[in-house]
PANU-458322 format. One record per residue (C-alpha): x, y, z; residue in three letters. Coordinates in steps of 0.001 Angstrom, whole numbers. Layout:
residues N
R,u,v,w,res
R,X,Y,Z,ALA;
...
***
This chain:
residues 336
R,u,v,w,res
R,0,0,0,UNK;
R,1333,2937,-739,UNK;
R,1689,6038,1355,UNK;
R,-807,9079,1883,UNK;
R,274,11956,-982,UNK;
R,1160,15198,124,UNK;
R,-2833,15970,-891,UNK;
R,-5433,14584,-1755,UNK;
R,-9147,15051,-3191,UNK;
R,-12132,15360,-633,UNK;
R,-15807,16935,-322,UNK;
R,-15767,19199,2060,UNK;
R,-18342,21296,4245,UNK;
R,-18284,24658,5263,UNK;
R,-20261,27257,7072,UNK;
R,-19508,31441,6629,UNK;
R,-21510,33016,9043,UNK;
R,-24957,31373,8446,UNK;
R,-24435,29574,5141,UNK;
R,-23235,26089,4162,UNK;
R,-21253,25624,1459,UNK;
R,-19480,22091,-145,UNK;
R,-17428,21263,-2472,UNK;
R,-14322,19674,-3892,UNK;
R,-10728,20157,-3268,UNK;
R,-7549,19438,-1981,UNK;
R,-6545,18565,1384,UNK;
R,-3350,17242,3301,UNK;
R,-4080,14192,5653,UNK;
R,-2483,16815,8235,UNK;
R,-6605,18814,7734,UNK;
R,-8107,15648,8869,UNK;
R,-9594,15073,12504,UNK;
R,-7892,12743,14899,UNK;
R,-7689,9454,14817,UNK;
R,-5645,5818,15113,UNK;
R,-5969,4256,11752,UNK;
R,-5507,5735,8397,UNK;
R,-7839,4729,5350,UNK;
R,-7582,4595,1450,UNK;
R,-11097,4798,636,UNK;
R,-12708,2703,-2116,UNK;
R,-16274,3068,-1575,UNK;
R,-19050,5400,209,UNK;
R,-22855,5531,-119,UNK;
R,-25219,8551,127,UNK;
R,-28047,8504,3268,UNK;
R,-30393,11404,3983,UNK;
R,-28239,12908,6517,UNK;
R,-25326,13041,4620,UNK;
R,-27558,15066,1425,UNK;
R,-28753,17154,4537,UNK;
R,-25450,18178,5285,UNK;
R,-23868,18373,2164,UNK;
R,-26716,20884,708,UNK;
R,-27204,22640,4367,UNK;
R,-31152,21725,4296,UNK;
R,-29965,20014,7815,UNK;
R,-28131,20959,10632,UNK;
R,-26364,17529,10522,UNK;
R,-22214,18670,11803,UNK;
R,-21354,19667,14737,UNK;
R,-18239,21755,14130,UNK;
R,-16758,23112,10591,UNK;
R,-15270,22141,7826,UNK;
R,-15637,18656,7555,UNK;
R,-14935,16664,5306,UNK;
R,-18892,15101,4474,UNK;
R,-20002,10966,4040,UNK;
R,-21221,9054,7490,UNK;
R,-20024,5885,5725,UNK;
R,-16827,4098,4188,UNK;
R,-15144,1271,3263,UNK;
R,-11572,612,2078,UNK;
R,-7756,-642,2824,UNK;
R,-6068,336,5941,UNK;
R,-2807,1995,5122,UNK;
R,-974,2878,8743,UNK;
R,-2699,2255,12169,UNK;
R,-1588,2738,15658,UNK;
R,-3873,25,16866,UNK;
R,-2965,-3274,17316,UNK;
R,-6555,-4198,16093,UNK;
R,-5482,-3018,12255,UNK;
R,-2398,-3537,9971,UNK;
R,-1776,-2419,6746,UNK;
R,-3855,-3938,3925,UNK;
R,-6264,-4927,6345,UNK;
R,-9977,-4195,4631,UNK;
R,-12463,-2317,6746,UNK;
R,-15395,-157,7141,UNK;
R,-16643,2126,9332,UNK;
R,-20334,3549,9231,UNK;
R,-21977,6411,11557,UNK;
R,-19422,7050,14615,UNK;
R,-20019,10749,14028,UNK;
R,-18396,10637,10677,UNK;
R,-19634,14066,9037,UNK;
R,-20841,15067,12098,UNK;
R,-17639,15633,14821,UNK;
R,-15130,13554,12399,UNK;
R,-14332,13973,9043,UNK;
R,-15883,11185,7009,UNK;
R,-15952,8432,3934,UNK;
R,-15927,11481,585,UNK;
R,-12019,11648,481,UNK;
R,-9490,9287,-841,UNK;
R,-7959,9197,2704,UNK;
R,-9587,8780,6019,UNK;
R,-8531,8763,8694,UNK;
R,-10727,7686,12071,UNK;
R,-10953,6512,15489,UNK;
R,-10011,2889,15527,UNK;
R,-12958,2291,18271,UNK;
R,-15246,2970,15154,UNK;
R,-13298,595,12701,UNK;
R,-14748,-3161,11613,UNK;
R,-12880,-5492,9639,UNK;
R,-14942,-6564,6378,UNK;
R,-16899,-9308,7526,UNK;
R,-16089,-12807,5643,UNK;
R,-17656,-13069,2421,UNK;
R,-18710,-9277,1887,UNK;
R,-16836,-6707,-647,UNK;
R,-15909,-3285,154,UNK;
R,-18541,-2196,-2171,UNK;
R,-20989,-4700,-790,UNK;
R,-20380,-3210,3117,UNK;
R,-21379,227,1130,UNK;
R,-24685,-673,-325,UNK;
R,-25276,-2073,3231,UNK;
R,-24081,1082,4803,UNK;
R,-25290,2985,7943,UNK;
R,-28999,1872,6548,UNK;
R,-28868,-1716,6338,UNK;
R,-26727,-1573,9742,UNK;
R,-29867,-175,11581,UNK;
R,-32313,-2025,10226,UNK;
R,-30470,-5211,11851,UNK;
R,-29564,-3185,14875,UNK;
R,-33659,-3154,15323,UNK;
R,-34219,-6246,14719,UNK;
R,-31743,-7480,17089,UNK;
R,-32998,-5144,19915,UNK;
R,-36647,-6627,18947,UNK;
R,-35263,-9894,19141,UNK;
R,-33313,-9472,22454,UNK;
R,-37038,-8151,23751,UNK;
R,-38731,-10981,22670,UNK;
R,-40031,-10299,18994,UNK;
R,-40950,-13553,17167,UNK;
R,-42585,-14427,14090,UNK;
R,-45719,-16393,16193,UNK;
R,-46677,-12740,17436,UNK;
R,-47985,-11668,14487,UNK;
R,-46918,-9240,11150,UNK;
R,-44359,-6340,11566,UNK;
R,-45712,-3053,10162,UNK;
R,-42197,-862,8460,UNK;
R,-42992,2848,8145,UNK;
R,-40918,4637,5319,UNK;
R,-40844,1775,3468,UNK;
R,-39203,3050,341,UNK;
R,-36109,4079,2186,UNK;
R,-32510,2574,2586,UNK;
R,-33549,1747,6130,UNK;
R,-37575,613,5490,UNK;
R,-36085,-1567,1831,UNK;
R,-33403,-3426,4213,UNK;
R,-35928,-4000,7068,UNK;
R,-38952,-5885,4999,UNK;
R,-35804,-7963,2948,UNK;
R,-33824,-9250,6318,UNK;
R,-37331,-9721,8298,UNK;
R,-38699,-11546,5561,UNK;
R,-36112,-14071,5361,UNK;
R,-36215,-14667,8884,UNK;
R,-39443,-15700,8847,UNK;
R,-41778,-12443,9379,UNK;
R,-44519,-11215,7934,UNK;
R,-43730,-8178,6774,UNK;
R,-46411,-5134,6018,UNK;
R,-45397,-1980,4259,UNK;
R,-46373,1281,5224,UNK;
R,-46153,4080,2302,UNK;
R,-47351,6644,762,UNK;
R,-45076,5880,-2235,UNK;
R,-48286,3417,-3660,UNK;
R,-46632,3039,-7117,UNK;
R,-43835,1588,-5908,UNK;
R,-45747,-1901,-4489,UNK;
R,-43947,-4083,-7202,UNK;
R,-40472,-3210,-5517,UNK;
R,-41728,-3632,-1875,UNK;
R,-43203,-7055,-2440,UNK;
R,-40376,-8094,-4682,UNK;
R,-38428,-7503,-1012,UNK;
R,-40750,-9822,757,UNK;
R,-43600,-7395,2051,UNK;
R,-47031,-9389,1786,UNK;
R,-48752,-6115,2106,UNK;
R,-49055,-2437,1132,UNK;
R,-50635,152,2990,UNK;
R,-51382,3454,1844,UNK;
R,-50783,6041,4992,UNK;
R,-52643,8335,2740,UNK;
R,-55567,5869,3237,UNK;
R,-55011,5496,7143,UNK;
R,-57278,7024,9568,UNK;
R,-55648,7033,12901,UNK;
R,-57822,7703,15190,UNK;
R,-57641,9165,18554,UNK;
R,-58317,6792,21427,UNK;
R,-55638,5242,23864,UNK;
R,-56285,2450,22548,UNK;
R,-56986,1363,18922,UNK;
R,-57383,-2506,17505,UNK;
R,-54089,-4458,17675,UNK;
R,-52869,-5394,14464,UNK;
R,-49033,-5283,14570,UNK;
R,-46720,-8093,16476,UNK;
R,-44363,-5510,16087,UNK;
R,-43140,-2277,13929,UNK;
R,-40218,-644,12649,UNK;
R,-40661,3258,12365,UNK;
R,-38531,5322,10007,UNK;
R,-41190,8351,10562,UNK;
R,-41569,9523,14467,UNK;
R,-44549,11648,14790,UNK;
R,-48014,10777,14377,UNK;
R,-47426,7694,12813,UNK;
R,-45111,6821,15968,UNK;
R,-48134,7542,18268,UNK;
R,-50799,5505,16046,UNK;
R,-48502,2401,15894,UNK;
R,-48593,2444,19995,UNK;
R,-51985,2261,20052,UNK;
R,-52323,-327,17338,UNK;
R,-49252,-2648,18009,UNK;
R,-50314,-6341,19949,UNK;
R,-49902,-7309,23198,UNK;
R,-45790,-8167,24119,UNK;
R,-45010,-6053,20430,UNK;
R,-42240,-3792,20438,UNK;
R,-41721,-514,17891,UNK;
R,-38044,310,16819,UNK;
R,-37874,3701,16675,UNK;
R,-35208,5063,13581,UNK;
R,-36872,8019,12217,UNK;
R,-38145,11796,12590,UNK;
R,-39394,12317,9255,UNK;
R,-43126,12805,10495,UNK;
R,-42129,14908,13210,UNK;
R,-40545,14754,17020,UNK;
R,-43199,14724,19004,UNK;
R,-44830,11805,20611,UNK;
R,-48095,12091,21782,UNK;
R,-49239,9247,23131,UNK;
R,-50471,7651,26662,UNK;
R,-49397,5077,29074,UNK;
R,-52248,2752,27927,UNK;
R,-50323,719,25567,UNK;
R,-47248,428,27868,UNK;
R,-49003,-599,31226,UNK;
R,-52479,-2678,29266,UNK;
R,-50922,-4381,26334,UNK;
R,-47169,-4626,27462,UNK;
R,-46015,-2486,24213,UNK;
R,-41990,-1811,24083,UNK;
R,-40780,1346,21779,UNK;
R,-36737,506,21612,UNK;
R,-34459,3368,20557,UNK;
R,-32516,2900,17837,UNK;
R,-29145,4954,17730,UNK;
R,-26524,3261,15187,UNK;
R,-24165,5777,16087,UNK;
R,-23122,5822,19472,UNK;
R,-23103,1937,20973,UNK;
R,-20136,52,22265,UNK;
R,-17773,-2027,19609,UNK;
R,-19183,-5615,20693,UNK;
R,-22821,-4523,19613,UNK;
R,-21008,-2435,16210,UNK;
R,-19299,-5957,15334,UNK;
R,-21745,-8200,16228,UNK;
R,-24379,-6581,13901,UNK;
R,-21843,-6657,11018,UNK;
R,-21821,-10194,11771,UNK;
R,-25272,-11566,11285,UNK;
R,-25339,-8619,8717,UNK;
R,-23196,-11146,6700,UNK;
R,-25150,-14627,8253,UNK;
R,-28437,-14637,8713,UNK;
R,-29731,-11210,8366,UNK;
R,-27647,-11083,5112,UNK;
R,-30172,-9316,2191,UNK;
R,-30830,-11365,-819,UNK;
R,-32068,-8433,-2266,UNK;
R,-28988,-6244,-1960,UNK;
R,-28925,-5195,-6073,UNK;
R,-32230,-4034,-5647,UNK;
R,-31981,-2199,-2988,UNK;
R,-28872,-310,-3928,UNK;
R,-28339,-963,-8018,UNK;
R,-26406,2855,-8411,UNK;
R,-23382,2824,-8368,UNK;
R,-21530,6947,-8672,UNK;
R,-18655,8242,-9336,UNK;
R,-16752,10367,-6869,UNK;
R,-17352,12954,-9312,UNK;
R,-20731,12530,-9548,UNK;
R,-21158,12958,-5949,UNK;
R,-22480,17203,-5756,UNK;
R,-25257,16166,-8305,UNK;
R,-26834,13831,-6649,UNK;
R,-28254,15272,-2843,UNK;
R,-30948,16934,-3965,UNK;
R,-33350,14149,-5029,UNK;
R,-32833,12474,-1698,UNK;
R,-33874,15479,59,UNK;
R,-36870,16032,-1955,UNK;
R,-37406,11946,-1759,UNK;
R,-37685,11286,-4650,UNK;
R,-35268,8398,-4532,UNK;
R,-36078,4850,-4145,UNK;
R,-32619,2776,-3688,UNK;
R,-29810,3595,-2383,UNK;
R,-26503,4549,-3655,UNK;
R,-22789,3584,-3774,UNK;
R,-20177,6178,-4453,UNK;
R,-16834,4414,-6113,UNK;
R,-14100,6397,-4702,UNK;
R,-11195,4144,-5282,UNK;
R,-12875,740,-7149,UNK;
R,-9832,-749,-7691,UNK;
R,-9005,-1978,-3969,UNK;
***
């Protein structure tokens, strides 16, 4: 491997007084944030925080410039932890990448090596990036439902957002497992690719009428929520007995307003979902089944783009005006 050029390409955010700014250019690995283990990158992917960053439609960093991308994958090329050697492949996704540490849109990264997985057996670096932070959480929920008690026996699990990198990767790995699997969308023309995931069922939120009592009839064994909000309060009061709701998402809002009814009467669970913040056992292990049993056999479907770096400024905007179904890969360095 060779050694880190004097500079290098990355995509970097700014902010002058009140605006945001991004863009291309050159940097020395001496610009980068702190960290143990240095990275040639090969591949990134683009989520919804990282186009609400990059376009400043979302107060997503912390501190400026950064260099933007949550995710990445590539070749280790110098570490000072014991963990890593050169030419090891890795990836790291979330850790506060674009958001206190400069992240995966440079040809070098360089990152805390508590936030560093190898590439689990049988997975490419480009694979690990279709995955990415999205397909991570969705089997970080599952195995919080699972560690609560979720089973197939208690009935279907009802996944909010459907359409998105985290809703597409929840109905695939819970199908396979054994669920089944509802979808919950607004997005009605797009019920050939949900089923084709393994969703039995579409429902049209536009079509939903929530109600307003404590309690509503149980239909759910259990939910995964990309949407917070309203649709977070409804599924509380509509989720069985012993169900628990993994809660990802705030697109539908922040607030929760909802009553102790289906906590203390029907035993519901919400479970947190933060894929960001969590010791490296729980980081690893979800890699892990990520590449056994909660593998996606639907992982070209779910993220067929492939970018180039190049590419990269064009692209944010239909993800913030979601308009995008699929997620995408960004080829930094497709050669390692």
């Amino acid at each position: 491997m060779s050694t880190v050029p004097e500079k290098f390409t990355a995509f970097r955010i700014h902010k002058n007084d009140k605006t945001i700014t991004s863009g291309f250019e050159q940097i020395s690995l001496n610009d980068l944030t702190d960290g143990e283990v240095v990275i040639k990158v090969a591949y990134s992917d683009i989520n919804y925080k990282d186009a609400l960053a990059a376009t400043g439609k979302g107060r997503i960093l912390r501190t400026y410039p950064l260099v933007g991308g949550i995710d990445l994958s590539g070749v280790v090329v110098s570490s000072e932890d014991s963990r890593f050697q050169t030419g090891d492949k890795v990836l790291v996704c979330g850790a506060q990448l674009s958001e206190l540490y400069d992240g995966g849109y440079a040809e070098y990264a360089r990152v805390k090596a508590d936030s560093v997985v190898n590439l689990p057996q049988g997975m490419s670096l480009r694979d690990v990036m279709a995955l990415g932070t999205a397909g991570y959480t969705a089997a970080l929920a599952i195995q919080r439902m699972e560690d609560n008690g979720q089973v197939p026996e208690r009935g279907p699990i009802i996944v909010t957002g459907a359409t998105g990198g985290v809703g597409s990767f929840a109905i695939n790995m819970l199908s396979n497992i054994g669920y089944q699997v509802i979808a919950f969308t607004g997005k009605v023309e797009q019920e050939p690719y949900l089923k084709a995931l393994g969703a039995s069922q579409l429902i049209n939120r536009n079509d939903i009428e929530m109600g307003t009592k404590p309690l509503e009839n149980a239909q759910w064994g259990g939910a995964i929520d990309n949407v917070g909000g309203d649709t977070l309060s409804w599924l509380t009061r509509t989720t069985c007995v012993w169900g628990n709701i993994a809660s990802i998402g705030l697109a539908g809002g922040i607030k929760l307003d909802s009553t102790v009814m289906p906590f203390i009467l029907r035993g519901v669970s919400i479970l947190g979902i933060n894929s960001v913040e969590m010791p490296i056992s729980v980081r690893t292990q979800g890699w892990k089944r990520l590449s056994t049993d909660l593998k996606p056999t639907k992982l070209a479907l779910i993220s067929p783009t492939t970018i180039e770096f190049k590419d990269l400024p064009n692209a944010f905007d239909a993800y913030v005006d979601g308009t995008v179904t699929g997620r995408t890969v960004v080829a930094i360095d497709a050669t390692l």
